[in-house]
Every structure is written in C-alpha cells, then in structure tokens.
DSSP file (Angstrom, degrees, kcal/mol; ACC not computed):
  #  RESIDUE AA STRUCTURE BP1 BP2  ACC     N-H-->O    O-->H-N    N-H-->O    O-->H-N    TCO  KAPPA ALPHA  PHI   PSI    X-CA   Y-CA   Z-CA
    1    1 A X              0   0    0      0, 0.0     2,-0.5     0, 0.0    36,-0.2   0.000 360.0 360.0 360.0 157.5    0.3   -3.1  -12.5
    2    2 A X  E     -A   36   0A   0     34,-1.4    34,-2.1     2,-0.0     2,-0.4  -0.988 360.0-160.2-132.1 139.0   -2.8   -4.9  -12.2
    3    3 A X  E     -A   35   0A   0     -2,-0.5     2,-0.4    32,-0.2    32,-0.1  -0.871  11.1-156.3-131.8 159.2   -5.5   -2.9  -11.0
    4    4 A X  E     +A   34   0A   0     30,-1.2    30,-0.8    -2,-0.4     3,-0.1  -0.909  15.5 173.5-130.3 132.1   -9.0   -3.6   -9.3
    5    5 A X        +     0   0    0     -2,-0.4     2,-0.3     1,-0.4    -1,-0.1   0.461  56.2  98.3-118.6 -17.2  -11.9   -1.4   -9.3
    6    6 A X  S    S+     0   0    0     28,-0.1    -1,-0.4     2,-0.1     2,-0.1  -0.984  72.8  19.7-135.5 142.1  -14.1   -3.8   -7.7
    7    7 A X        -     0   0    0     -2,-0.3    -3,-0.1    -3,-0.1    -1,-0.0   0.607  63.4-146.1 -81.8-167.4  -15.0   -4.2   -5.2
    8    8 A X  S    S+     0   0    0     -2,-0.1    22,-2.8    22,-0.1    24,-0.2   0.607  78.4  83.2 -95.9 -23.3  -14.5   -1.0   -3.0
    9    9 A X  E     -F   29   0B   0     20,-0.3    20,-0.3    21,-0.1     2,-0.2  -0.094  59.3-164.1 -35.8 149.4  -13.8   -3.1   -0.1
   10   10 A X  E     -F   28   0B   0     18,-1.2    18,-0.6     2,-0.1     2,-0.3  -0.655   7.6-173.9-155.7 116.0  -10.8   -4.7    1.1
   11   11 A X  E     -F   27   0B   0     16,-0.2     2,-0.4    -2,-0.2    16,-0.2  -0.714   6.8-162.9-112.9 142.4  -11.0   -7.4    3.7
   12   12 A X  E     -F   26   0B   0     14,-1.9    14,-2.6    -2,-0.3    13,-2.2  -0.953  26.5-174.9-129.7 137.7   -7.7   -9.0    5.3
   13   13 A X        -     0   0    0     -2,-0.4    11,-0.1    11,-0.3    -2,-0.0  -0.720  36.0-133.4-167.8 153.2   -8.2  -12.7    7.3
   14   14 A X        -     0   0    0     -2,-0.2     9,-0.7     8,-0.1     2,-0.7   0.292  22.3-158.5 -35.4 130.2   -7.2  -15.2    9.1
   15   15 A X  E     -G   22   0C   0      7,-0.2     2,-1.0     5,-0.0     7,-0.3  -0.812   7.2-152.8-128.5 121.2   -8.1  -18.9    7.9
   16   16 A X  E  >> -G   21   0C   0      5,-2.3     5,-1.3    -2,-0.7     4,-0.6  -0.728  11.8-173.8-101.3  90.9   -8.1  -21.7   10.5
   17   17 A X  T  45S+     0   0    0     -2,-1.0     3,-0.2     2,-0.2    -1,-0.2   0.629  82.0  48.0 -58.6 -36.1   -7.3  -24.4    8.3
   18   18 A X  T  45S+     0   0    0      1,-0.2    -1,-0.2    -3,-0.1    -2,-0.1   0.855 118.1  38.1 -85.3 -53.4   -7.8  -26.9   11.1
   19   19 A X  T  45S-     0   0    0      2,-0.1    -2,-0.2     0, 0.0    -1,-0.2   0.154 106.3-128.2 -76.3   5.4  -11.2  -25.5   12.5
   20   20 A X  T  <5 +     0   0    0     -4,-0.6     2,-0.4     1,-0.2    -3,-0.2   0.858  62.6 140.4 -46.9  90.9  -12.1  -24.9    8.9
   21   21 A X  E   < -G   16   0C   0     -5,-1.3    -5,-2.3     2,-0.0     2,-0.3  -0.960  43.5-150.3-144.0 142.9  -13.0  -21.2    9.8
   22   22 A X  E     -G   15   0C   0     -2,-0.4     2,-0.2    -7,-0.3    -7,-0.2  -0.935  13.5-171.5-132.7 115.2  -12.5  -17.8    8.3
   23   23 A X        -     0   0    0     -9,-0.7     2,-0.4    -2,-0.3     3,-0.2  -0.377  22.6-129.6 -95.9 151.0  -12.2  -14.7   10.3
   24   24 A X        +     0   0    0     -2,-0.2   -11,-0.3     1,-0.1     3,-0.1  -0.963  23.8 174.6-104.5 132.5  -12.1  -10.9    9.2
   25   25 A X        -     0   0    0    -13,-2.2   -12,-0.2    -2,-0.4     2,-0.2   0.559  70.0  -2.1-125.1 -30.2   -9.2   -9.4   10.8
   26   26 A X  E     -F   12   0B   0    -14,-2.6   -14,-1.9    -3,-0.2     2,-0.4  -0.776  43.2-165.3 179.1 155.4  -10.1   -6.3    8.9
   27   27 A X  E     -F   11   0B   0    -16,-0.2     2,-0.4    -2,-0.2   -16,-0.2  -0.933  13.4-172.8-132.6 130.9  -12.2   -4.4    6.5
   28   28 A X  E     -F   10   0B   0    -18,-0.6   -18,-1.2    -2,-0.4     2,-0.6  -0.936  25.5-135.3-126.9 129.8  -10.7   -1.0    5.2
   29   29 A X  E     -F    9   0B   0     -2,-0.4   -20,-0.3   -20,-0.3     2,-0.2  -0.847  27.3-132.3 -50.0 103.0  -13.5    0.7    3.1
   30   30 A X        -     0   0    0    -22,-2.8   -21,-0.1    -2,-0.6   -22,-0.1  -0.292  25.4-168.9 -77.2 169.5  -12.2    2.0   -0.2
   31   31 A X  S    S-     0   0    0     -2,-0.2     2,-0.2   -22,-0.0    -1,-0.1   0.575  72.0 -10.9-145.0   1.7  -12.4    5.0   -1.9
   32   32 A X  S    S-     0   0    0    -24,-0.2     2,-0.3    25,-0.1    25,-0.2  -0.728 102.2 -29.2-151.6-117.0  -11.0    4.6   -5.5
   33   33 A X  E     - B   0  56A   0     23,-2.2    23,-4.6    -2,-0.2     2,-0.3  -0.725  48.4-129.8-119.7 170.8   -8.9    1.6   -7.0
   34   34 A X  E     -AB   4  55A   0    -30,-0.8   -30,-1.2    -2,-0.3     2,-0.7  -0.627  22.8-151.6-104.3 123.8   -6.6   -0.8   -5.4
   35   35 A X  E     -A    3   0A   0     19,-1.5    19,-0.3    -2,-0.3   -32,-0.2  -0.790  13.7-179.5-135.8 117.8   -3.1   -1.5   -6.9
   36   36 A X  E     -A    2   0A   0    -34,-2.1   -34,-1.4    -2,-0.7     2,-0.4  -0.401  19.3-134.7 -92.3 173.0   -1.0   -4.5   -6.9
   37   37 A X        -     0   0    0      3,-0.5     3,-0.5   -36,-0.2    55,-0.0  -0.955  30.6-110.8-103.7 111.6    2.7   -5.0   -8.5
   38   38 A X  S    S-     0   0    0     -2,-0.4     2,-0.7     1,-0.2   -36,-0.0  -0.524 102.4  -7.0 -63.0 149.1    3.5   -7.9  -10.3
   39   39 A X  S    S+     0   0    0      2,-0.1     2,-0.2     1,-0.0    -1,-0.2   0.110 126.2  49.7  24.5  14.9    6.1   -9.5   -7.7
   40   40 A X        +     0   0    0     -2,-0.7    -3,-0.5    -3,-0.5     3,-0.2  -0.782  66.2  81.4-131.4-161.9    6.6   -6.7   -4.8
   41   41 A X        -     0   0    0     52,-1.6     2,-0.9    -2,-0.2    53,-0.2   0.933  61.2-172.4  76.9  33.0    4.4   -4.9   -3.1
   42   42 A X        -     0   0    0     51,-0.3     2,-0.9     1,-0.1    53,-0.2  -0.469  12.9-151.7 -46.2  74.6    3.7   -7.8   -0.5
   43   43 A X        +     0   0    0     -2,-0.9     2,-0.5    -3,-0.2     9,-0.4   0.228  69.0  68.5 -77.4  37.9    1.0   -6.6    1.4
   44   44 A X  S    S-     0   0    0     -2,-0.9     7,-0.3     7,-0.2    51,-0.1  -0.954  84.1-113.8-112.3 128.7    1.6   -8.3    4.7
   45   45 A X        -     0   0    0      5,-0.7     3,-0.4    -2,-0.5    53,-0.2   0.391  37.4-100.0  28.8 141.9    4.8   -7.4    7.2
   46   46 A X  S    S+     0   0    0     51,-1.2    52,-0.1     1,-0.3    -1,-0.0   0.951 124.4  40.4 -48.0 -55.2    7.4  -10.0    7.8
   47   47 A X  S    S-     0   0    0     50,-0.2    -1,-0.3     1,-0.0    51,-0.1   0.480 110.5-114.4 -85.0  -6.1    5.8  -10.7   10.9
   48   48 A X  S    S+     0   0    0     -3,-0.4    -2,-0.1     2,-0.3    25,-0.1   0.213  89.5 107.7 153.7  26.4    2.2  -10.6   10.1
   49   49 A X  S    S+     0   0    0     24,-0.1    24,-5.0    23,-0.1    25,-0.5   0.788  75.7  46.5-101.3 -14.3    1.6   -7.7   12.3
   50   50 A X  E     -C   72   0A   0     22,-0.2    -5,-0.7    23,-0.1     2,-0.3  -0.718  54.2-170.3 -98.7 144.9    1.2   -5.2    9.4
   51   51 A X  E     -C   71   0A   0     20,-1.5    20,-3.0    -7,-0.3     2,-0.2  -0.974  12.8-177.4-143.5 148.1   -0.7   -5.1    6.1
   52   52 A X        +     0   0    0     -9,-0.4     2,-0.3    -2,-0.3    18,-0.2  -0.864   4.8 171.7-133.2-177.4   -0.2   -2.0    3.1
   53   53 A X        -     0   0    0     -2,-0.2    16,-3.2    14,-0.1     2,-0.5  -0.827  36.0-123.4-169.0 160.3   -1.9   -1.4   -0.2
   54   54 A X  E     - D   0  68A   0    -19,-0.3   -19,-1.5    -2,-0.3     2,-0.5  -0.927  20.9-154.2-118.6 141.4   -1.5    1.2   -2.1
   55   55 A X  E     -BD  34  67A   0     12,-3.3    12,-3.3    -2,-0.5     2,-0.4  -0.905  11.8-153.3-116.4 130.5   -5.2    3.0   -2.9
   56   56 A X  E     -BD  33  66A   0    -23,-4.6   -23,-2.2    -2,-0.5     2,-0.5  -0.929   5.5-160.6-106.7 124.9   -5.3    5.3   -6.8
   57   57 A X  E     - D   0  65A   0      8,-2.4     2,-0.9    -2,-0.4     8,-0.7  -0.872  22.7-118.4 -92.9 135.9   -7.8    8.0   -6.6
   58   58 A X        +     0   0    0     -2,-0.5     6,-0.1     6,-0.2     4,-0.0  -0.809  50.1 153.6 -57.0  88.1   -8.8    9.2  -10.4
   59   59 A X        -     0   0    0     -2,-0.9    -1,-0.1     2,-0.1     3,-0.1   0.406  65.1 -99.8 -99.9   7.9   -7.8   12.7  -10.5
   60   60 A X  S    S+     0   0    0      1,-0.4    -2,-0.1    -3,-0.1     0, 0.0  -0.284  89.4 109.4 126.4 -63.9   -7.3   13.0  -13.9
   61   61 A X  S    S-     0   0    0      1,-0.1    -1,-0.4     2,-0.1     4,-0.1   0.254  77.4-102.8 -51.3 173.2   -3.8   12.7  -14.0
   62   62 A X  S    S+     0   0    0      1,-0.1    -1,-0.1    -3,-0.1     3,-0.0   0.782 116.2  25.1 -95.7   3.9   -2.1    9.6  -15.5
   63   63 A X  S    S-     0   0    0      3,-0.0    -1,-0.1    -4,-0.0    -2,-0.1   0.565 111.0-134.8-108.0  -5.0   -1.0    7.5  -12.9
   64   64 A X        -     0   0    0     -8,-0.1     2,-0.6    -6,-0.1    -6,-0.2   0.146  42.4 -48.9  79.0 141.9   -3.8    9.2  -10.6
   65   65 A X  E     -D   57   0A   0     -8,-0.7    -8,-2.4    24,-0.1     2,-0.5  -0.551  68.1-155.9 -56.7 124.7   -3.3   10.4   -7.1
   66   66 A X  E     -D   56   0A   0     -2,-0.6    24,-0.7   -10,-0.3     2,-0.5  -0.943  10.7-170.9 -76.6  96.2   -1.5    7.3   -5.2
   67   67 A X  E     -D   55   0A   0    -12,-3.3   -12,-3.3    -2,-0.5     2,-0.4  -0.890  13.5-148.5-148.4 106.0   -1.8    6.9   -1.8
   68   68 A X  E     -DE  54  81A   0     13,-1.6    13,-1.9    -2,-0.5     2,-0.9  -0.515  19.0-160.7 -87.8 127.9    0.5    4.2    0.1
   69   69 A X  E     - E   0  80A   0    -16,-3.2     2,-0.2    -2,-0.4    11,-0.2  -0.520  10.3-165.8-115.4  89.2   -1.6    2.9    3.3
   70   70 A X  E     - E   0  79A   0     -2,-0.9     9,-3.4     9,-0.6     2,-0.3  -0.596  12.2-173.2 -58.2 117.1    0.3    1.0    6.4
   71   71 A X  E     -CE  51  78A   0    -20,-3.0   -20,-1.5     7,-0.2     2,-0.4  -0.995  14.5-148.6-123.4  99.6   -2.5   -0.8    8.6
   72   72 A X  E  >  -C   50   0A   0      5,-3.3     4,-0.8    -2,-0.3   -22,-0.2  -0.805  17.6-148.3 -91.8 126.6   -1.3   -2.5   12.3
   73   73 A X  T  4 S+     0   0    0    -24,-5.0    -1,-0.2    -2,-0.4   -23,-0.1   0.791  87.5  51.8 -62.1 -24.5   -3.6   -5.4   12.5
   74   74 A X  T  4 S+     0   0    0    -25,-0.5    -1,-0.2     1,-0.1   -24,-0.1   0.978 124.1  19.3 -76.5 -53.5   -3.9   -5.6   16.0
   75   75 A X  T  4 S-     0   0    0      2,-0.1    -2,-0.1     1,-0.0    -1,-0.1   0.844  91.6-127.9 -94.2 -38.7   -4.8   -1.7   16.8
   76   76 A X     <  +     0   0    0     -4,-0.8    -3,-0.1     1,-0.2    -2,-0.0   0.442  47.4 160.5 117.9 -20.4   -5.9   -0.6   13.8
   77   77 A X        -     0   0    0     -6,-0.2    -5,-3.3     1,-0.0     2,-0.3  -0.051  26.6-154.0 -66.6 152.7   -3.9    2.2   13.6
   78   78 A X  E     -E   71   0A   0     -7,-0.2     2,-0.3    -3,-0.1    -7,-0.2  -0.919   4.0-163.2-120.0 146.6   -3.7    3.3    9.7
   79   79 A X  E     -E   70   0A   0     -9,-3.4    -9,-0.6    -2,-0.3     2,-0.4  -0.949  16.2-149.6-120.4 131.6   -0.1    5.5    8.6
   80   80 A X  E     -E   69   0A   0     -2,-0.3     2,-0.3   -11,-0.2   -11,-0.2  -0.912   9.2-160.1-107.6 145.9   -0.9    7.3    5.0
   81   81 A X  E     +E   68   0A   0    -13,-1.9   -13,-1.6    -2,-0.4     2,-0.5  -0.750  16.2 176.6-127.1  82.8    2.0    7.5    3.4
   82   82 A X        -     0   0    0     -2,-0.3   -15,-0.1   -15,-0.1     7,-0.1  -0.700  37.7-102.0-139.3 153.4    2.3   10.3    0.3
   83   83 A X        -     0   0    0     -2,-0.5     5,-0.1   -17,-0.4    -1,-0.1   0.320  26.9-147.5 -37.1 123.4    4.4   11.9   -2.2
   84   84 A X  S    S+     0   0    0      2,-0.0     2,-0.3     0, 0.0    -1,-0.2   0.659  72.0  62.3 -67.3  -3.9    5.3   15.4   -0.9
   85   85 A X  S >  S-     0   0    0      3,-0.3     3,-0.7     1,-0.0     0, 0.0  -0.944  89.8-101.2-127.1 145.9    5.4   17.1   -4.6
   86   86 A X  T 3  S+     0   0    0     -2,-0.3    -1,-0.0     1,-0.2     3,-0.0  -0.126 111.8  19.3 -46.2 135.8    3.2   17.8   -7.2
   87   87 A X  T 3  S+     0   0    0      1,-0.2    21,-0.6    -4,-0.1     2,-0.4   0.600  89.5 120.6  99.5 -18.7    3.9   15.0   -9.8
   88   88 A X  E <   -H  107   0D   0     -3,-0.7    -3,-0.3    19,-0.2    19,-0.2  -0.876  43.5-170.6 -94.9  65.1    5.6   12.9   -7.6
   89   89 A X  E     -H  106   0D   0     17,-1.8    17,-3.1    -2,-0.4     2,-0.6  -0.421  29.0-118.1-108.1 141.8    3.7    9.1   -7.4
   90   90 A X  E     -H  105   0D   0    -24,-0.7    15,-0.3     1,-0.3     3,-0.1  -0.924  32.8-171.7-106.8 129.0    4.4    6.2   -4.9
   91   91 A X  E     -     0   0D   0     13,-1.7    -1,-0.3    -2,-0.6     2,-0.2   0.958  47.3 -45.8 -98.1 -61.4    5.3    4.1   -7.3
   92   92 A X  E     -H  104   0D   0     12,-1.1    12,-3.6    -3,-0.2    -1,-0.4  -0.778  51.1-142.0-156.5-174.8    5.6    0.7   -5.2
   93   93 A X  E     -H  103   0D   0     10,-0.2   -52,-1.6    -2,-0.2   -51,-0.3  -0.973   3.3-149.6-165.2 168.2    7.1   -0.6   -1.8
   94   94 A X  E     -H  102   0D   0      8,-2.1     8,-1.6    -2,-0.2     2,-0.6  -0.887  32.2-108.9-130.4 110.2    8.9   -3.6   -0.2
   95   95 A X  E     -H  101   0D   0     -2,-0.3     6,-0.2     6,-0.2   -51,-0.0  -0.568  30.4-177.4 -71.8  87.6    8.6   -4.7    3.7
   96   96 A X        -     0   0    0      4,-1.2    -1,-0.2    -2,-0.6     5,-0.1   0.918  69.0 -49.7   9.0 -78.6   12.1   -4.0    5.5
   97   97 A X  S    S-     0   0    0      3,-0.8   -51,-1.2    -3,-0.0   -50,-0.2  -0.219  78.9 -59.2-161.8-130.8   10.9   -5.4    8.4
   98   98 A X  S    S+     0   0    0    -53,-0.2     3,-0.1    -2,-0.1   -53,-0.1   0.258 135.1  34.0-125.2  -2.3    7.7   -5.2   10.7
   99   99 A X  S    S+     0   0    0      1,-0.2     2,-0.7   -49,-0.0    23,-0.5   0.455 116.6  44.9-139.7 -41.8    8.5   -1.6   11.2
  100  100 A X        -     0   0    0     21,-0.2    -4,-1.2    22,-0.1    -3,-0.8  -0.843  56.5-161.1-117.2 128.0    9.9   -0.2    8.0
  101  101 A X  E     -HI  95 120D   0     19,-1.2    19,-2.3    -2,-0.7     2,-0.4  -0.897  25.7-125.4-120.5 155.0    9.0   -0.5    4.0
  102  102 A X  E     -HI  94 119D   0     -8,-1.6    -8,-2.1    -2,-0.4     2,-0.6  -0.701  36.4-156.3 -70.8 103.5   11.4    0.2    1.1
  103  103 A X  E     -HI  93 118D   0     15,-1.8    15,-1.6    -2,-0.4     2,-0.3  -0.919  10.8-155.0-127.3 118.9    9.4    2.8   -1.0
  104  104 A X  E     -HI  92 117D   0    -12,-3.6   -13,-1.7    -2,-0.6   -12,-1.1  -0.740   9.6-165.1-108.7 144.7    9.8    3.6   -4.7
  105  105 A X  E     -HI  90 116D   0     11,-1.4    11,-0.8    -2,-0.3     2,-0.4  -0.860   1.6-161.1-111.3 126.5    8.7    7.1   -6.1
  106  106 A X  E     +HI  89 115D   0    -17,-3.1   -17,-1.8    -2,-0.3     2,-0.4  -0.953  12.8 171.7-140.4 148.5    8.3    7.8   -9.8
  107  107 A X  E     -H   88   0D   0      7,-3.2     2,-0.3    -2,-0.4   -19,-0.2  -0.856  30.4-127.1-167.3 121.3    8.3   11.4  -11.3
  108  108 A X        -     0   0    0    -21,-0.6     2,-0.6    -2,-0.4     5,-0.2  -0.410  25.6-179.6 -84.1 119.1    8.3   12.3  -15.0
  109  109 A X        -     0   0    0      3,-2.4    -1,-0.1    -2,-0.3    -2,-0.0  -0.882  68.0 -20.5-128.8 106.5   10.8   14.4  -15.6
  110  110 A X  S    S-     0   0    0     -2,-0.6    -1,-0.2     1,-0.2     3,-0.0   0.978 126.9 -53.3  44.3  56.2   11.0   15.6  -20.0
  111  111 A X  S    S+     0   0    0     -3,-0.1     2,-0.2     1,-0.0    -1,-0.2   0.623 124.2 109.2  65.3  31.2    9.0   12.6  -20.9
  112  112 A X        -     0   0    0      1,-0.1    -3,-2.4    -5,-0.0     2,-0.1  -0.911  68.2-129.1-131.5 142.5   11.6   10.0  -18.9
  113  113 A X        -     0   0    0     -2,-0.2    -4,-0.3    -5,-0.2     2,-0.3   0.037  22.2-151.9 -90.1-144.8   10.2    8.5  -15.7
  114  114 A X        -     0   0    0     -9,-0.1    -7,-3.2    -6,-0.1     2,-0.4  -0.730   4.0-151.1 155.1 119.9   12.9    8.9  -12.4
  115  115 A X  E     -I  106   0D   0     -2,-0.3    -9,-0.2    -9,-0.2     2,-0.1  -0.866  15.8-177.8-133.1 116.6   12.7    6.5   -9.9
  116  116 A X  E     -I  105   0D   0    -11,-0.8   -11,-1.4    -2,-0.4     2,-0.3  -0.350  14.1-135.1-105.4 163.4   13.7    7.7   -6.6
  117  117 A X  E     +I  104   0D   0    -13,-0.2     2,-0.2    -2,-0.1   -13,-0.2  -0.990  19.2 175.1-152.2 151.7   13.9    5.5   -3.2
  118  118 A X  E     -I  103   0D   0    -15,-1.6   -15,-1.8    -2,-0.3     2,-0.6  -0.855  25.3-150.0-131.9 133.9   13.0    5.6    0.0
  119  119 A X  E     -I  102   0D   0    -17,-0.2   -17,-0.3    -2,-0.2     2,-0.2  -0.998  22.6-166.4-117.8 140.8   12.8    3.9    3.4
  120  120 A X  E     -I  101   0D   0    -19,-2.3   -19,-1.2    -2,-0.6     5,-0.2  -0.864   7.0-151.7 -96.1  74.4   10.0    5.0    5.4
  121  121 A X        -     0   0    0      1,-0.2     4,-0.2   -21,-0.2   -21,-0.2  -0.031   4.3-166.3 -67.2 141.1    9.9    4.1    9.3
  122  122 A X  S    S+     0   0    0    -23,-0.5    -1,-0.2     2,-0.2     3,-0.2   0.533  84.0  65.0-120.1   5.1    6.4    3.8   10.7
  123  123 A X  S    S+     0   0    0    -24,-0.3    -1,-0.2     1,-0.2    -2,-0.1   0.742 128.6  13.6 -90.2 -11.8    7.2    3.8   14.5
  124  124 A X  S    S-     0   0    0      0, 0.0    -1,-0.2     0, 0.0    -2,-0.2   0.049 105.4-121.2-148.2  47.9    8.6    7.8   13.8
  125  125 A X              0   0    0     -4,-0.2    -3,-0.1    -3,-0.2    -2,-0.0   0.508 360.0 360.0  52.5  21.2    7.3    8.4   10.4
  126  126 A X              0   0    0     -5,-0.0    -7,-0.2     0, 0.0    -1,-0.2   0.878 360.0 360.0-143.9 360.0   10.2    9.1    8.3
C-alpha cells in the first residue's frame, strides 16, 4: 500500500487542457490517512461519474479502521462502505461499472490473512 498522511485534504478536478484551466470538482475533508493500492483501486468510475478512496483511521489496530468512500461527482452524494465484523478490513476495490465496485475484504484468521470478495451496488446498497 502506499499511504499518505498529508495532506488531510483530498481534492478531485477537471483540467481544461485547451483553456489551460483547473477546476475543483470536489474537496472531501479528511479525517485520518488516505490509501492507495499499487495497480487497483482506480479511484474514478468507468464513466467519470464516480470517485472512491479508501480513508484509515488509527485505532490502534494494525491495519487500522478502513473505511471505503463512494463519492457521485455531480450531487455529491457520499455511500460509506464498511466491514460489518470486528476484524474484518476493506482491503481494496475495483470499478464494475459506474454503479457497482468489486470489493476485497481481509480478516486474520490464526495468523493467515483470508481474502473474501464482494460486489457492492451503490444505487441499492448491497
């Protein structure tokens, strides 16, 4: 993983290459650290209507609370997406489609990780 503690911020935009402009399309305020994948974890949507990240709170633990966040650019609306059991981490994720991501789970089970998978729908949340 490669992980970012700074900034706290996390700003998504548009670049008009032609206009030679840059736009903010959106600014999510963070609240721990920000965690990429080496080669999945794509955070925009096939169609460009979506952005996720996954945001690690420091609780202690070692992977830290993980907490997958689905963002539609247009409205705004945010989906949190997180493991229902103690123990349980969302490990990483994949784009489906514009509607659905491919969502990997990891949970240490006698000192072996377990990686469970998932597809998550965000138009009916399961």
């Amino acid at each position: 993983d490669v992980v970012t503690h700074f900034p706290k911020d996390l700003y998504i935009a548009r670049v008009d290459t032609a206009a030679k402009s840059v736009s903010t399309v959106l600014h999510i305020r963070m609240q721990g650290s920000l965690r990429l994948t080496r080669g999945n974890c794509a955070p925009i949507s096939p169609g460009g209507s979506r952005v996720a990240y996954i945001n690690a709170v420091d609780d202690g633990t070692p992977w830290g609370t993980r907490i997958l966040f689905a963002v539609d650019l247009d409205g705004h609306r945010e989906t949190v997406i997180t493991a229902r059991a103690d123990g349980i981490i969302v490990y990483d994720f994949d784009w489906i489609d514009d509607d659905r991501l491919l969502i990997r789970t990891c949970e240490l089970v006698g000192g072996l990780s377990g990686i469970s998978s998932w597809i998550y729908d965000l138009r009916g949340g399961r």
